[in-house]
Jmol script that loads the backbone (N, CA, C; Angstrom):
load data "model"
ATOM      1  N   UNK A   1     -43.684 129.404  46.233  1.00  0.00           N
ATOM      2  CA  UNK A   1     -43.931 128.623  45.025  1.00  0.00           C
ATOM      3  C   UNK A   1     -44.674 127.335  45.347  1.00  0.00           C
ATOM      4  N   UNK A   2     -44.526 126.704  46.290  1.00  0.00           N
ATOM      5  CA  UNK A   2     -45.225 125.528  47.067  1.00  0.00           C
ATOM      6  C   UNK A   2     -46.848 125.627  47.390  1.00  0.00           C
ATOM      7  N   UNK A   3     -47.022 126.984  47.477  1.00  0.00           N
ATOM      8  CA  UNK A   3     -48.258 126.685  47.818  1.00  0.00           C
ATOM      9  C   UNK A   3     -49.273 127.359  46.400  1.00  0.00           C
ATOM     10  N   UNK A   4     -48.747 128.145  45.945  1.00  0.00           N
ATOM     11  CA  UNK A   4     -48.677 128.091  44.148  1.00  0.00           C
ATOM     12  C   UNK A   4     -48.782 126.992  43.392  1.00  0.00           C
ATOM     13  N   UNK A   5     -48.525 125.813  44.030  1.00  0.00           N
ATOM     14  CA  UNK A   5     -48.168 124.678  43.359  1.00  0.00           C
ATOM     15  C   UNK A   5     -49.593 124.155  43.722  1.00  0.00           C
ATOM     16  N   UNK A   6     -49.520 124.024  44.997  1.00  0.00           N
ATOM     17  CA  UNK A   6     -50.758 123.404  45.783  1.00  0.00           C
ATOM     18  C   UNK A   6     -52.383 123.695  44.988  1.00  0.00           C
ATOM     19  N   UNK A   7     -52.189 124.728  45.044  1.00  0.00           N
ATOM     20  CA  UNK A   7     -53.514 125.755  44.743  1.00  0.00           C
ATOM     21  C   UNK A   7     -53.758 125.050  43.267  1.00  0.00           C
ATOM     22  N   UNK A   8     -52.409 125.277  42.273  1.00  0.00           N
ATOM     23  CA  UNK A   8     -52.639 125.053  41.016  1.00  0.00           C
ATOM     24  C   UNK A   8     -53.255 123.494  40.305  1.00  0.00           C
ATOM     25  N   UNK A   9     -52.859 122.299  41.869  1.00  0.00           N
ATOM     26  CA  UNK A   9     -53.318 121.368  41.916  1.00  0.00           C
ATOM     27  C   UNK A   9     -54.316 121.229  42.503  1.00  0.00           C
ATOM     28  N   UNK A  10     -55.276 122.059  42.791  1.00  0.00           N
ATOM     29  CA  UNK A  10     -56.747 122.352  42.976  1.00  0.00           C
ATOM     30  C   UNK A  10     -56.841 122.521  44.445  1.00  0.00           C
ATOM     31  N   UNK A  11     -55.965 122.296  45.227  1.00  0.00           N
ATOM     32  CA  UNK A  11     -56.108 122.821  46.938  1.00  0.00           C
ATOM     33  C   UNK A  11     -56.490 123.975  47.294  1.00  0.00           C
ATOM     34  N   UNK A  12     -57.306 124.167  48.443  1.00  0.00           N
ATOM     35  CA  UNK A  12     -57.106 125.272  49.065  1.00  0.00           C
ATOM     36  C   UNK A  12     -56.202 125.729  50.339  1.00  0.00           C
ATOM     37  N   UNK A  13     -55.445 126.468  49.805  1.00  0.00           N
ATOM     38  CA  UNK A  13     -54.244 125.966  51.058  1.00  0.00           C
ATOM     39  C   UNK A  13     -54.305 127.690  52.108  1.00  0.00           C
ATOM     40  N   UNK A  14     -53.779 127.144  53.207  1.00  0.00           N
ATOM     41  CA  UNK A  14     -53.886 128.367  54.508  1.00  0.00           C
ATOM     42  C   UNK A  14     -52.408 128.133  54.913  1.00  0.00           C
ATOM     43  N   UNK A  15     -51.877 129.657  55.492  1.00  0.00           N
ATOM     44  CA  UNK A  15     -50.883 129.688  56.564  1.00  0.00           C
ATOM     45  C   UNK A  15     -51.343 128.823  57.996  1.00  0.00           C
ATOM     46  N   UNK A  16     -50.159 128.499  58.478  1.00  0.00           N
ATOM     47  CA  UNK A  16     -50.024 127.712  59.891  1.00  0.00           C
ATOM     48  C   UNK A  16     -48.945 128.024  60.382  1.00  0.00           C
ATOM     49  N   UNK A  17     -48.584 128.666  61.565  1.00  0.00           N
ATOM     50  CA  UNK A  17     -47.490 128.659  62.498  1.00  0.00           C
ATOM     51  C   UNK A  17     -46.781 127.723  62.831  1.00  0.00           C
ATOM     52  N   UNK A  18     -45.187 128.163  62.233  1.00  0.00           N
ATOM     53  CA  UNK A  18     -44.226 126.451  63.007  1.00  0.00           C
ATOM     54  C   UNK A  18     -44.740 125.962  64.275  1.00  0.00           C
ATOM     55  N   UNK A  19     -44.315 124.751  64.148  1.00  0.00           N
ATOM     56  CA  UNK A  19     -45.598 123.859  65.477  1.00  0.00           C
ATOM     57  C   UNK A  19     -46.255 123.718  65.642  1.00  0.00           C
ATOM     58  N   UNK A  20     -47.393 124.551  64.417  1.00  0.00           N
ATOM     59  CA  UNK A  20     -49.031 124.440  65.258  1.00  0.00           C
ATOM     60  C   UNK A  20     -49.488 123.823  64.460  1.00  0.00           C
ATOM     61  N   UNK A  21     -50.956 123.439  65.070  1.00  0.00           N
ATOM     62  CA  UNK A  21     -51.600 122.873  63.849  1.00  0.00           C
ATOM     63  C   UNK A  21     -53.031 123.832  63.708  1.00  0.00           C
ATOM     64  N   UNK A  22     -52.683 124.671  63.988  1.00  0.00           N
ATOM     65  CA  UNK A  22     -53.922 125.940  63.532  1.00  0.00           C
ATOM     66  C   UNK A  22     -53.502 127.161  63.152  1.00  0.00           C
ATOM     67  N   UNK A  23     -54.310 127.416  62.594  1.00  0.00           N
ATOM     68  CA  UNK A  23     -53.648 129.060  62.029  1.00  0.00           C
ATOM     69  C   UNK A  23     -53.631 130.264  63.420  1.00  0.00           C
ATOM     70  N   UNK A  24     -53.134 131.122  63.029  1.00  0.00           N
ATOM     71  CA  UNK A  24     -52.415 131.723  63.924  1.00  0.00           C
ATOM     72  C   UNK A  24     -53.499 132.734  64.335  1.00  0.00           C
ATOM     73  N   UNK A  25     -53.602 133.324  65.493  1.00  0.00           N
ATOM     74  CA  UNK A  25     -54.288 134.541  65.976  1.00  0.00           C
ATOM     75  C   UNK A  25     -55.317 135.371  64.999  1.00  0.00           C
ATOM     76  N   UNK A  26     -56.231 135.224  64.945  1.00  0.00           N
ATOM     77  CA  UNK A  26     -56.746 136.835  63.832  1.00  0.00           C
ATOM     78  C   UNK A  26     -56.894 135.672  62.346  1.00  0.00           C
ATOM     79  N   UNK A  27     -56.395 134.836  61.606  1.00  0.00           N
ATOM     80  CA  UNK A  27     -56.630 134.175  60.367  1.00  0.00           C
ATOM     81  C   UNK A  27     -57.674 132.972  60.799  1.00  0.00           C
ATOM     82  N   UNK A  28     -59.078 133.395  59.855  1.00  0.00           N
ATOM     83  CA  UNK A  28     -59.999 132.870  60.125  1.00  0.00           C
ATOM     84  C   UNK A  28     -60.000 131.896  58.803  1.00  0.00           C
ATOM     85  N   UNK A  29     -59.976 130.102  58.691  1.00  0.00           N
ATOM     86  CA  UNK A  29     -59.831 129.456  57.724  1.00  0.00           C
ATOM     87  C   UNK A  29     -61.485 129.359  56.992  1.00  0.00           C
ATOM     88  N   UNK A  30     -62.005 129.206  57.459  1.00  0.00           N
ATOM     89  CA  UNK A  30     -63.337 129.305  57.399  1.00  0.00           C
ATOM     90  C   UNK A  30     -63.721 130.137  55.491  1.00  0.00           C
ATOM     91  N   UNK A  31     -63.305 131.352  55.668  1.00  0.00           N
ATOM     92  CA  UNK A  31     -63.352 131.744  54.229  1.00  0.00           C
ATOM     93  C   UNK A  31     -62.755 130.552  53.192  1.00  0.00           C
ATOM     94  N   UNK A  32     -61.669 129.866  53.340  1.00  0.00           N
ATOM     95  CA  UNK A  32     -61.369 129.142  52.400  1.00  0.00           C
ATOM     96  C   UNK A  32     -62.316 128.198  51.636  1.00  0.00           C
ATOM     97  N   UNK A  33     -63.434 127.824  52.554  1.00  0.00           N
ATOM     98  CA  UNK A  33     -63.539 126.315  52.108  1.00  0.00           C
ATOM     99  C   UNK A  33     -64.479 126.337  50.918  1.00  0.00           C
ATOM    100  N   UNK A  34     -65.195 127.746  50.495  1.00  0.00           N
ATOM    101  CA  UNK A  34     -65.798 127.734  49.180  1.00  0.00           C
ATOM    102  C   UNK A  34     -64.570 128.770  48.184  1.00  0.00           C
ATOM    103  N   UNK A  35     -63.471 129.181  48.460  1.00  0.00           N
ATOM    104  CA  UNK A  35     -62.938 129.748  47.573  1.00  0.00           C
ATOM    105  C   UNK A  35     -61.567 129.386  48.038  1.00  0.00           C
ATOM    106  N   UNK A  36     -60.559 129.302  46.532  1.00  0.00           N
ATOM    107  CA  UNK A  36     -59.142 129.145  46.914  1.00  0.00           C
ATOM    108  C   UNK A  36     -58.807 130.575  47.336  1.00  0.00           C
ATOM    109  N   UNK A  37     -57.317 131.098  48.144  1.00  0.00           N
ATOM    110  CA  UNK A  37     -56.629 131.857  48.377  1.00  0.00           C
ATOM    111  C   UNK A  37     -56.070 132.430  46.799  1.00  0.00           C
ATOM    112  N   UNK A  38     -55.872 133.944  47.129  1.00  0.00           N
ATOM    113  CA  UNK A  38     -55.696 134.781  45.663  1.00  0.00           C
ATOM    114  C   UNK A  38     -54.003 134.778  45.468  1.00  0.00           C
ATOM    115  N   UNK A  39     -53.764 134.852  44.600  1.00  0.00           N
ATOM    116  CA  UNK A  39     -52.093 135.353  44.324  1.00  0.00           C
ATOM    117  C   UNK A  39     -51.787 136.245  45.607  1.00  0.00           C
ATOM    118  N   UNK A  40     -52.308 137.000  45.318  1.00  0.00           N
ATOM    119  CA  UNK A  40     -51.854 138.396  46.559  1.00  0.00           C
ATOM    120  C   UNK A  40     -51.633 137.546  48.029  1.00  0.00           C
ATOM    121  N   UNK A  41     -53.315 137.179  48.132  1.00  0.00           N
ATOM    122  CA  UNK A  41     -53.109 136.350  49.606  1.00  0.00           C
ATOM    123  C   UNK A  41     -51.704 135.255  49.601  1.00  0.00           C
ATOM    124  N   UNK A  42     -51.547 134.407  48.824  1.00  0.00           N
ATOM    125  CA  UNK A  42     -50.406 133.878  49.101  1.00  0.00           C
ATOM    126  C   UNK A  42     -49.319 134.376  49.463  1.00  0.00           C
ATOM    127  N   UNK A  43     -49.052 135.490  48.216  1.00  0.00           N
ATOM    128  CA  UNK A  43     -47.666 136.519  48.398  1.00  0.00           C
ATOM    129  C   UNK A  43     -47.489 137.020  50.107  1.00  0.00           C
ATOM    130  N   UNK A  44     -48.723 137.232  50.558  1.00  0.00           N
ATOM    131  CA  UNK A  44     -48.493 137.767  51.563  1.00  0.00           C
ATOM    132  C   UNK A  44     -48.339 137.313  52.531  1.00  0.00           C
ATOM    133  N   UNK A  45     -49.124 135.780  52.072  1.00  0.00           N
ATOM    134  CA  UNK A  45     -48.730 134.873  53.609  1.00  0.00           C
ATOM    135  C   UNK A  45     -47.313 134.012  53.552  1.00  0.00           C
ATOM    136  N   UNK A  46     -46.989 133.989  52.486  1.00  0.00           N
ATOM    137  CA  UNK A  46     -45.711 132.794  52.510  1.00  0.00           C
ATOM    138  C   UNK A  46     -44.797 133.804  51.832  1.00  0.00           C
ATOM    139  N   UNK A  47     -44.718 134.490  51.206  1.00  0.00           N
ATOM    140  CA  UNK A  47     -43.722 135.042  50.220  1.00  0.00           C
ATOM    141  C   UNK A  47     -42.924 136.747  51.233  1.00  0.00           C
ATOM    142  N   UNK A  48     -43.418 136.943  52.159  1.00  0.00           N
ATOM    143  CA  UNK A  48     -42.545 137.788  53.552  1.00  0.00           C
ATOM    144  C   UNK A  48     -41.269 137.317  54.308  1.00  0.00           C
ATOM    145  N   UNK A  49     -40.540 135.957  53.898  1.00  0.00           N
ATOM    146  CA  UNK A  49     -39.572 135.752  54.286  1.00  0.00           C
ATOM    147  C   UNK A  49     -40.116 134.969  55.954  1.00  0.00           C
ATOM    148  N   UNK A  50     -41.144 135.361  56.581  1.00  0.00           N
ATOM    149  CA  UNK A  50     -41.218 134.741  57.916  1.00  0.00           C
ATOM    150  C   UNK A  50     -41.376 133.514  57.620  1.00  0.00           C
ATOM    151  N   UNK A  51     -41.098 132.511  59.147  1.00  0.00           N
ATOM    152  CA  UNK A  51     -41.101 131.242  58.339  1.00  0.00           C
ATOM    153  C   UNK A  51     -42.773 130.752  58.666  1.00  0.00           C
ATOM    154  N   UNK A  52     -43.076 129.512  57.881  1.00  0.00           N
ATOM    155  CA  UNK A  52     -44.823 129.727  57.689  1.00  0.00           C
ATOM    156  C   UNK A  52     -45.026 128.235  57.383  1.00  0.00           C
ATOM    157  N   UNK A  53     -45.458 127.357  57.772  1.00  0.00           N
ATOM    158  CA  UNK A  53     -46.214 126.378  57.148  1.00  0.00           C
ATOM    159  C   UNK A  53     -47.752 126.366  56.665  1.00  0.00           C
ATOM    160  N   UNK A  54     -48.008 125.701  55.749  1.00  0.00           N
ATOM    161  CA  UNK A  54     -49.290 125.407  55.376  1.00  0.00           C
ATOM    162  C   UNK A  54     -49.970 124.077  55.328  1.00  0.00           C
ATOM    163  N   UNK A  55     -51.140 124.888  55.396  1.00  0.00           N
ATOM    164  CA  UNK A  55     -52.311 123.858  55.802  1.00  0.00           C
ATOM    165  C   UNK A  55     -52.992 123.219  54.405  1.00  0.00           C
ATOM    166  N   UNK A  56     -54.020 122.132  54.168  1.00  0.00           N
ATOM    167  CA  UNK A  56     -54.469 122.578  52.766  1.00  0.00           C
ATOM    168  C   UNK A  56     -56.357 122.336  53.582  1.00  0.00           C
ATOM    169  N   UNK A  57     -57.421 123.181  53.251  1.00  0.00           N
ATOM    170  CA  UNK A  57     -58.383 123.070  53.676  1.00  0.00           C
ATOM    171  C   UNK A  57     -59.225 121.884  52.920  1.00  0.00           C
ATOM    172  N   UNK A  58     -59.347 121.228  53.746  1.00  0.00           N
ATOM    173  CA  UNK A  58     -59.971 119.804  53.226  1.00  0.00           C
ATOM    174  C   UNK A  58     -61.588 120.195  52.708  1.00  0.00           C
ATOM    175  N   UNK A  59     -61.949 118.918  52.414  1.00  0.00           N
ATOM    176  CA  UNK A  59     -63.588 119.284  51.631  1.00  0.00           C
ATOM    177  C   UNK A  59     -63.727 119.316  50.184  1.00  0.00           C
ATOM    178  N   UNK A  60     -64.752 119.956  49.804  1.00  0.00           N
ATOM    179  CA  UNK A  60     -64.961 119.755  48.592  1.00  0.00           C
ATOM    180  C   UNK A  60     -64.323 120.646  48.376  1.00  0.00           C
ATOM    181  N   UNK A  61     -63.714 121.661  48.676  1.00  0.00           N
ATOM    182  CA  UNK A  61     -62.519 122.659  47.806  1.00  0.00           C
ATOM    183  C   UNK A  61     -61.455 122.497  47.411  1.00  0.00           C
ATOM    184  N   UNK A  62     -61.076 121.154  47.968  1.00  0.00           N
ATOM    185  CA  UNK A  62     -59.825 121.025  47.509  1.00  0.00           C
ATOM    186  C   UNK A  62     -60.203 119.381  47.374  1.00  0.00           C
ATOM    187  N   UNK A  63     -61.349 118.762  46.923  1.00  0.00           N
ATOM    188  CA  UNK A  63     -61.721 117.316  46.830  1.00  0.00           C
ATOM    189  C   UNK A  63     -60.826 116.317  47.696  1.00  0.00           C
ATOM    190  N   UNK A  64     -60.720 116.672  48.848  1.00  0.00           N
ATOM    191  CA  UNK A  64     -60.489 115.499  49.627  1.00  0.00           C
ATOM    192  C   UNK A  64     -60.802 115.323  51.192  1.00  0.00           C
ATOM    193  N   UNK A  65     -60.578 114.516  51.614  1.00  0.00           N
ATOM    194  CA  UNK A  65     -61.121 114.050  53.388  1.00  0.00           C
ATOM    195  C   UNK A  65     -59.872 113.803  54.254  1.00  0.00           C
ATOM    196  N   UNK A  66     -60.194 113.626  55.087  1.00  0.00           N
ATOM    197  CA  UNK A  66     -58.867 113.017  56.283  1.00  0.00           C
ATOM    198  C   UNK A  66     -59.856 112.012  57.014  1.00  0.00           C
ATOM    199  N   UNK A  67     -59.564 111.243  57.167  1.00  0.00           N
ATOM    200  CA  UNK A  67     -59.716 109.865  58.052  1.00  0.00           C
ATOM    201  C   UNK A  67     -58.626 109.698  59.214  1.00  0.00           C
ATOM    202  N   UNK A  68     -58.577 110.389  60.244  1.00  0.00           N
ATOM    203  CA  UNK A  68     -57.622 109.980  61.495  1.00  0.00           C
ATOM    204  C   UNK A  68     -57.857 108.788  62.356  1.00  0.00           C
ATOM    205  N   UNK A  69     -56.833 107.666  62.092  1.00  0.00           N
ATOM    206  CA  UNK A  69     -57.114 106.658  62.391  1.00  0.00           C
ATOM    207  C   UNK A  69     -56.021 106.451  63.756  1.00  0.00           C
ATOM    208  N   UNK A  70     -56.441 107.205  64.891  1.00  0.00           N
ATOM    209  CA  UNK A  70     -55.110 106.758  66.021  1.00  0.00           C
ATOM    210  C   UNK A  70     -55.159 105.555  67.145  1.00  0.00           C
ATOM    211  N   UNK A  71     -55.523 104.563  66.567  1.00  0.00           N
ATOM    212  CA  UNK A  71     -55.313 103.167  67.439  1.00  0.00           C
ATOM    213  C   UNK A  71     -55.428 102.040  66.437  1.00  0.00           C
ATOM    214  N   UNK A  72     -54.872 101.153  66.720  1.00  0.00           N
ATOM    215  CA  UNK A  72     -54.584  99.887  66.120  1.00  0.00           C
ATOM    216  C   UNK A  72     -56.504  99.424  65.409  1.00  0.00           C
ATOM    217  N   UNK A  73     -56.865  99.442  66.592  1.00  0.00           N
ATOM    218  CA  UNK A  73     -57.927  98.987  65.757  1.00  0.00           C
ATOM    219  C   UNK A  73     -58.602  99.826  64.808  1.00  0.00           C
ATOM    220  N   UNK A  74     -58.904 101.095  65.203  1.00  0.00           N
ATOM    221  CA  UNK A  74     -58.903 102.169  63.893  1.00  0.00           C
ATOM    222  C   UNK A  74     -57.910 101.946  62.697  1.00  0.00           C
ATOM    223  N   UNK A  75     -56.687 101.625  62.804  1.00  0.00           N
ATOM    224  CA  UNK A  75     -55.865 101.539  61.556  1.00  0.00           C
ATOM    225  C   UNK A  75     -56.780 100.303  60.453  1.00  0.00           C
ATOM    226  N   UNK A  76     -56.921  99.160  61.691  1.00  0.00           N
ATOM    227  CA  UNK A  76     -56.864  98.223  60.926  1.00  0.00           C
ATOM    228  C   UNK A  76     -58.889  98.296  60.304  1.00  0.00           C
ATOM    229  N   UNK A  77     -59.351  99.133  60.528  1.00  0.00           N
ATOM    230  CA  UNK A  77     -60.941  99.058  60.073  1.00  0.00           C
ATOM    231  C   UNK A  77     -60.485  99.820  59.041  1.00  0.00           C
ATOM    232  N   UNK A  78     -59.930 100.977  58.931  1.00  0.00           N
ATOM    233  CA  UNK A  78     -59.512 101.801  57.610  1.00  0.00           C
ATOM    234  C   UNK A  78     -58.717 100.710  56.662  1.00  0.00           C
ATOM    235  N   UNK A  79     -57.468  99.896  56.987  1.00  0.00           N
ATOM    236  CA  UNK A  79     -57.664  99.113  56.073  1.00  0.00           C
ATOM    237  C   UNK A  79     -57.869  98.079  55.286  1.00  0.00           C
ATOM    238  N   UNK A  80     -58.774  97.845  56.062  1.00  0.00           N
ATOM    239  CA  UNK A  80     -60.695  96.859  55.274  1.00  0.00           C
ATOM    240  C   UNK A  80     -61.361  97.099  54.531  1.00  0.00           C
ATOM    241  N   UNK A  81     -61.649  98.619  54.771  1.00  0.00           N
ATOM    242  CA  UNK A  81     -63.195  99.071  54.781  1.00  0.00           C
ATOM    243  C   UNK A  81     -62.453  99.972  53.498  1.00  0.00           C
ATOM    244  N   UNK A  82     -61.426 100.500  53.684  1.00  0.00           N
ATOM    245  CA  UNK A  82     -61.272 102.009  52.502  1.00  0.00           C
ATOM    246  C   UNK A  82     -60.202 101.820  51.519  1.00  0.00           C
ATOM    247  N   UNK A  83     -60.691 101.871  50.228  1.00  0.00           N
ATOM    248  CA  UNK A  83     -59.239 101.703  49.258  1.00  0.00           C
ATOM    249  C   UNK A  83     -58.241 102.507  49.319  1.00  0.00           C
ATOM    250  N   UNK A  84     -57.120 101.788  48.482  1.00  0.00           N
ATOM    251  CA  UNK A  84     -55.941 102.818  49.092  1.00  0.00           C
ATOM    252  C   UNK A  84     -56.024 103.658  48.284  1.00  0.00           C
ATOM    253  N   UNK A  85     -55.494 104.956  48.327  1.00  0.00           N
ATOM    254  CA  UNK A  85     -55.526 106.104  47.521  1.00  0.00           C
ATOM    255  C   UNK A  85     -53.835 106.549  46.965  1.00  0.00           C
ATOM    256  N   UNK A  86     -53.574 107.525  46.528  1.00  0.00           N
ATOM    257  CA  UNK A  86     -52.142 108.043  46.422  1.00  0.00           C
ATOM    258  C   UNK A  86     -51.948 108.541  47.548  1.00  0.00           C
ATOM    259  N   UNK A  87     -52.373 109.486  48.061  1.00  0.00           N
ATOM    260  CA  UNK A  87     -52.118 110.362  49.331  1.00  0.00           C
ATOM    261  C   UNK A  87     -52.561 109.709  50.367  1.00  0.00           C
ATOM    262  N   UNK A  88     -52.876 108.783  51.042  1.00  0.00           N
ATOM    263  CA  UNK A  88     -53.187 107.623  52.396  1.00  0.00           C
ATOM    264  C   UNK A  88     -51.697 107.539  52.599  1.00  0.00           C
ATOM    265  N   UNK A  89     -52.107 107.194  53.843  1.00  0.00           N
ATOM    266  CA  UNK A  89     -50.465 107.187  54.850  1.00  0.00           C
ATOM    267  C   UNK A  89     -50.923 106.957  55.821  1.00  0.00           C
TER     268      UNK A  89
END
end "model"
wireframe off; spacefill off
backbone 0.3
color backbone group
């Protein structure tokens, strides 16, 4: 239902393996980034009972960016330079 949710809030969202931060063996994300994932595809990736995290594919498919800011001075140029948003953290 979560990623039902996601989608319905305009994301394009992918399976990810607990711990990882990439999709798993054989799932190529690449298709996502001009089309969302179908009912079916979801059902099949999250709705099997295995356990599954998701990703959401950034870009214009799902209208947004990531800015990884990992050092002090990176934090502090992001916030100068970039307004805050809802989702910034």
């Amino acid at each position: 239902e979560r990623a039902r949710m996601l989608t319905r809030w305009g994301f394009s969202v992918i399976p990810i393996p607990p711990g990882e931060k990439i999709p798993e063996k054989g799932m190529e994300w690449k298709p996502y980034k001009p089309r969302k994932p179908t009912d079916d595809e979801l059902v099949s990736w999250f709705g099997n009972g295995r356990p599954c995290n998701m990703a959401i594919v950034t870009g214009a498919i799902s209208g947004i960016v990531v800015i990884d800011a990992d050092s002090p001075e990176a934090e502090a140029w992001v916030q100068s330079h970039l307004p805050p948003t809802p989702w910034r953290r």
